[in-house]
N, C-alpha and C positions, 0 to 999 in steps of 0.2 A: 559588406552590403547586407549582410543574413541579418546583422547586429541591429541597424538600423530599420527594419523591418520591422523588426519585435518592436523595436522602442515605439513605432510611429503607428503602429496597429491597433482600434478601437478593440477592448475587449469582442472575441465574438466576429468582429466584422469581416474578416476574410472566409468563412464558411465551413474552411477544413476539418475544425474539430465533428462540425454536424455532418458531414459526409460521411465522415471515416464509421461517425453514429449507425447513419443510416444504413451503411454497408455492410456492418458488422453484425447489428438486428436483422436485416435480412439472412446474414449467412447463417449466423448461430441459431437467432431467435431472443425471444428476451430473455435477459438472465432472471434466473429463478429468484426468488425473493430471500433478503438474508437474513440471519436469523441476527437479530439486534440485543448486543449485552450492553450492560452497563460498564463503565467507561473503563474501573477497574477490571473489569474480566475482559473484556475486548484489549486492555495494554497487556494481560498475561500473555495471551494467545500472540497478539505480535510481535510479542518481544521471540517467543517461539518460533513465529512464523518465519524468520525472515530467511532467507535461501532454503527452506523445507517443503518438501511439496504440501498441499494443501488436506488431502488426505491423510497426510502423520500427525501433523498439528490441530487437526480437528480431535482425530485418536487421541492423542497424549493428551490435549484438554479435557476431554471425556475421563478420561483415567483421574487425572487430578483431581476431577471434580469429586470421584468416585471414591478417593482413595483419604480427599481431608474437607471435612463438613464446611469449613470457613478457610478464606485465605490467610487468615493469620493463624492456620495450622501450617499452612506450604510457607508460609515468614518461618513461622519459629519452628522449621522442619531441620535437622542435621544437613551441612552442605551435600556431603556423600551422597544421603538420602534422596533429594532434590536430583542430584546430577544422575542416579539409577533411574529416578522416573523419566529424566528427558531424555534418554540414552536413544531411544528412537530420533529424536530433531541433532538437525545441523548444528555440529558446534555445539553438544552437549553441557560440553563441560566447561566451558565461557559464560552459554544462557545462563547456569545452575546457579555461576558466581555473581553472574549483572543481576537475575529476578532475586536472589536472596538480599541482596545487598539494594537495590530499587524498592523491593514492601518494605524494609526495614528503615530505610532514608525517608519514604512516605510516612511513615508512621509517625517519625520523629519531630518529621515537619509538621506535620497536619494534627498530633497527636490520636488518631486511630486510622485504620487501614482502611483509606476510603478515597474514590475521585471524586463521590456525586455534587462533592462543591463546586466544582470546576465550570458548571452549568451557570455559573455568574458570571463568569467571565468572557470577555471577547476571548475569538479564537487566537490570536495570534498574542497572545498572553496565554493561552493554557498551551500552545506546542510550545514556547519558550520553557515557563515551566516543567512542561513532563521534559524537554532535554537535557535537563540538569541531570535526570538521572542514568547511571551504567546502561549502555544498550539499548539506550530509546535515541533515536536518530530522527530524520526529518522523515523516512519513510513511515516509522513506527509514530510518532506525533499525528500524523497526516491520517491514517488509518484509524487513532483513538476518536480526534475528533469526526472523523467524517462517517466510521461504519457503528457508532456506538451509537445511546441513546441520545449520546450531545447531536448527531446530524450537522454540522457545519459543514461550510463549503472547503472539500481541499482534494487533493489530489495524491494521493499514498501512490508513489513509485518506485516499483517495485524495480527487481531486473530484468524481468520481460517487458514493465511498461517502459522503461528507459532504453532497451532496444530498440523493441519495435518504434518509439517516438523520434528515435536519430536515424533509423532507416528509412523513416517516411519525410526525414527531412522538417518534418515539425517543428523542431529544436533544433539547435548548433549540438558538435557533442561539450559534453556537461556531465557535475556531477546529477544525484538525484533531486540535491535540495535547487539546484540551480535551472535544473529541468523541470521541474514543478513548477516554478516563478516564473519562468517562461511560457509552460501550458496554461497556468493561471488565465493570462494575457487573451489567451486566445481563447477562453472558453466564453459560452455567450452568456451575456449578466441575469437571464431567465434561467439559466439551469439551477435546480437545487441540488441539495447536499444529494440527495437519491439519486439524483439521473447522473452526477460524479461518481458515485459508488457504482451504478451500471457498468458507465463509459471505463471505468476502470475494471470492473469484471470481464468485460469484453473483451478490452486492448489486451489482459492478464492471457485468458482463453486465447488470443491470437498466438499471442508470444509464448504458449503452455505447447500450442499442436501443429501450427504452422510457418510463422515466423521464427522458426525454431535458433538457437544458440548456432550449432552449423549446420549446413545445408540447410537454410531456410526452403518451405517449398514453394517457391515465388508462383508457379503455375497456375496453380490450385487456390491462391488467396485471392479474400476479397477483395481486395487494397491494392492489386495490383499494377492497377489504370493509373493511380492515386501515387503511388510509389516509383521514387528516383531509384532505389538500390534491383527493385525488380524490372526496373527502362535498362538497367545499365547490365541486367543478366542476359536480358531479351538481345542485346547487341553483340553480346561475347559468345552466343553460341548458334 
């Protein structure tokens, strides 16, 4: 029944993504505005970011930036060397092997280290693309195009947003790339790539302090009115 739901629903047309909006800008406030890299430095950072809190991977890019004048000093850095500077992020020593091995596959292809071409192309040709390479997933694809200078419309989810979007009953559960393509659906055909980049700051911040991994604190959340998993706490206690 969930299935054909999604299938039969105009972009937009059932409300919930705007609610969940409005609910959330009220609770938090707007999110602060982001700091917008270019396409290559924004794929560095997520390829970092992914299960890292948001505060190390900010750090560690800071350091990177600090420590090699161009990224094709951190390409033709020693593996070792790479894997000490991310030793702060999750999975150290996997990132070190995917990002060395992704600028140098970039380079080969492109012939110098660079995305800013990528801006000719429709978006669903440049996430194809960047998933050829080690440790770029549909969350990290989603993120280059939608928080860089490219701005396209997509939906980077994370694993707070893919929580919190199967607890509100949003989505069936799913992976993330499949969860996407279903919030896709629902998002209304007026949002741009910024107000996805919000909505996704926000749902992130739910799923960082409330919606949490265990013991969500259903009491206390905006969403709660909005939410099947916090009707069905309110009856078990």
């Amino acid at each position: 029944m969930t299935e054909v739901l999604f299938q039969e629903l105009r972009p937009g047309a059932d409300g919930r993504l705007q609610q969940v909006q409005r609910e959330l800008v009220q609770h938090f406030g707007q999110p602060p505005a982001r700091e917008v890299r270019d396409p290559l430095s924004q794929l560095i950072y997520s390829m970092l970011a992914v299960r890292t809190p948001t505060e190390v991977s900010e750090q560690v890019l800071r350091e990177l930036r600090a420590r090699y004048t161009t990224w094709d000093e951190l390409r033709d850095a020693p593996l070792g060397e790479i894997e000490r500077a991310l030793e702060a992020v999750t999975f150290a020593e996997q990132k070190a092997l995917h990002l060395k091995a992704t600028l140098e596959q970039i380079t080969a292809r492109v012939g110098r280290l660079t995305l800013d071409f990528l801006a000719q192309y429709r978006t669903e040709k440049i996430r194809s693309w960047l998933q050829q390479f080690p440790g770029v997933g549909p969350q990290v694809s989603a993120a280059v195009v939608n928080f860089s200078t490219l701005r396209r419309r997509a939906i980077s989810v994370d694993a707070h947003h893919l929580r919190v979007t199967q607890r509100l009953g949003l989505t069936p559960r799913a992976d993330a790339a499949t969860t996407e393509e279903r919030l896709m659906r629902l998002v209304p055909p007026e949002w741009t790539a910024e107000q996805l980049d919000e909505h996704h700051q926000l749902v992130k911040r739910l799923g960082q302090t409330i919606c949490v991994f265990e013991n969500p604190r259903c009491r206390v959340c905006p969403l709660a009115g909005l939410c099947p998993t916090a009707a069905r706490q309110r009856t078990q206690t």
